[in-house]
VMD Tcl script that draws the C-alpha trace (Angstrom):
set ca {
  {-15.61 4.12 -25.32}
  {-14.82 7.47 -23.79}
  {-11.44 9.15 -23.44}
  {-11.54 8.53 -19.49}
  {-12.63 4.70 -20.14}
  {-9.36 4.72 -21.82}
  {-7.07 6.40 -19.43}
  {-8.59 3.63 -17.08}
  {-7.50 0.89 -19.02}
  {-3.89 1.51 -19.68}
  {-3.01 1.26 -16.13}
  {-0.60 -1.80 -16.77}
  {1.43 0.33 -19.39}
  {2.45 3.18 -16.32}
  {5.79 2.96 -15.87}
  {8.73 5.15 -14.48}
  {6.40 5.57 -10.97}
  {8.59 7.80 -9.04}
  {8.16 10.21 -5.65}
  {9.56 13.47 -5.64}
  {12.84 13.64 -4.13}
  {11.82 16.03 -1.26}
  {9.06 13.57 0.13}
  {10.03 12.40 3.91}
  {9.88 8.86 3.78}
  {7.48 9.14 7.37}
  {4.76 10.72 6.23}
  {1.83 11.29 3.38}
  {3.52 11.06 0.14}
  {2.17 10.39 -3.58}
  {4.04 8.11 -6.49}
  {3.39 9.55 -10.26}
  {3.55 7.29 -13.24}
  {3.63 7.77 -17.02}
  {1.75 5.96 -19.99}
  {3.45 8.37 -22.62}
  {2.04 5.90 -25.68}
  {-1.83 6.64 -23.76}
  {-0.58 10.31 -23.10}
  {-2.10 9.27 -19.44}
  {-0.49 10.97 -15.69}
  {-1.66 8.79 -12.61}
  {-0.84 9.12 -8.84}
  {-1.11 6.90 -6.57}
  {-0.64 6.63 -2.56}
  {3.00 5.36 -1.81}
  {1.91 3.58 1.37}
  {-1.24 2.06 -0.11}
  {-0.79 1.33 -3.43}
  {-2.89 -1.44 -4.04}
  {-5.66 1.75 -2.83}
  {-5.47 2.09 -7.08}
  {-4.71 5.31 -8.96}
  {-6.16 8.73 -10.40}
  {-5.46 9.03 -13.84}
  {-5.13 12.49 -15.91}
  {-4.61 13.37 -19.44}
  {-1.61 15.19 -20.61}
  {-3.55 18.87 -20.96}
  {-5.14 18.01 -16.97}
  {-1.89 17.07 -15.88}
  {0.08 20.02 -17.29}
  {-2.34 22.48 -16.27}
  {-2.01 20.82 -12.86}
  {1.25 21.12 -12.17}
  {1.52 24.57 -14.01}
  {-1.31 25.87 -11.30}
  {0.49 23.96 -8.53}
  {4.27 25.83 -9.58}
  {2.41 29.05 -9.99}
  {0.17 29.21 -6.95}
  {2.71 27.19 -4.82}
  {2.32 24.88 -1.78}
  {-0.44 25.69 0.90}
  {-0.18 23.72 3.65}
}
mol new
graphics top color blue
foreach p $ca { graphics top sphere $p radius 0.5 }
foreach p [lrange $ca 0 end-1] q [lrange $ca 1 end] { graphics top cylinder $p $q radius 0.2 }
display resetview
């Protein structure tokens, strides 16, 4: 089994799914949720959740959100 078939499969032990507090509740926003025992990152589509997930491992997800702070928002 490969390391993605795993991220896949812990998708019932994401908890904590949260938006971030500067989302406006009327338009395209994204939920993030945490398997820290899988060291798995998913988002998900608030307004269609049942839509299902992309899931990232810690280093993707750091390096993520490390490019996203340093290159900031482009809209």
């Amino acid at each position: 089994m490969t390391r993605l078939q795993r991220e896949f499969q812990v998708t019932g032990g994401l908890t904590g799914w949260h938006k971030s507090s500067r989302s406006n509740p009327n338009q395209s926003c994204v939920e993030v949720g945490h398997d820290v025992d899988a060291h798995v990152t998913a988002v998900r589509d608030t307004k269609n959740r049942a839509a299902g997930l992309l899931s990232f491992g810690s280093r993707a997800w750091r390096e993520f959100i490390s490019t996203a702070v340093k290159d900031g928002p482009t809209y």
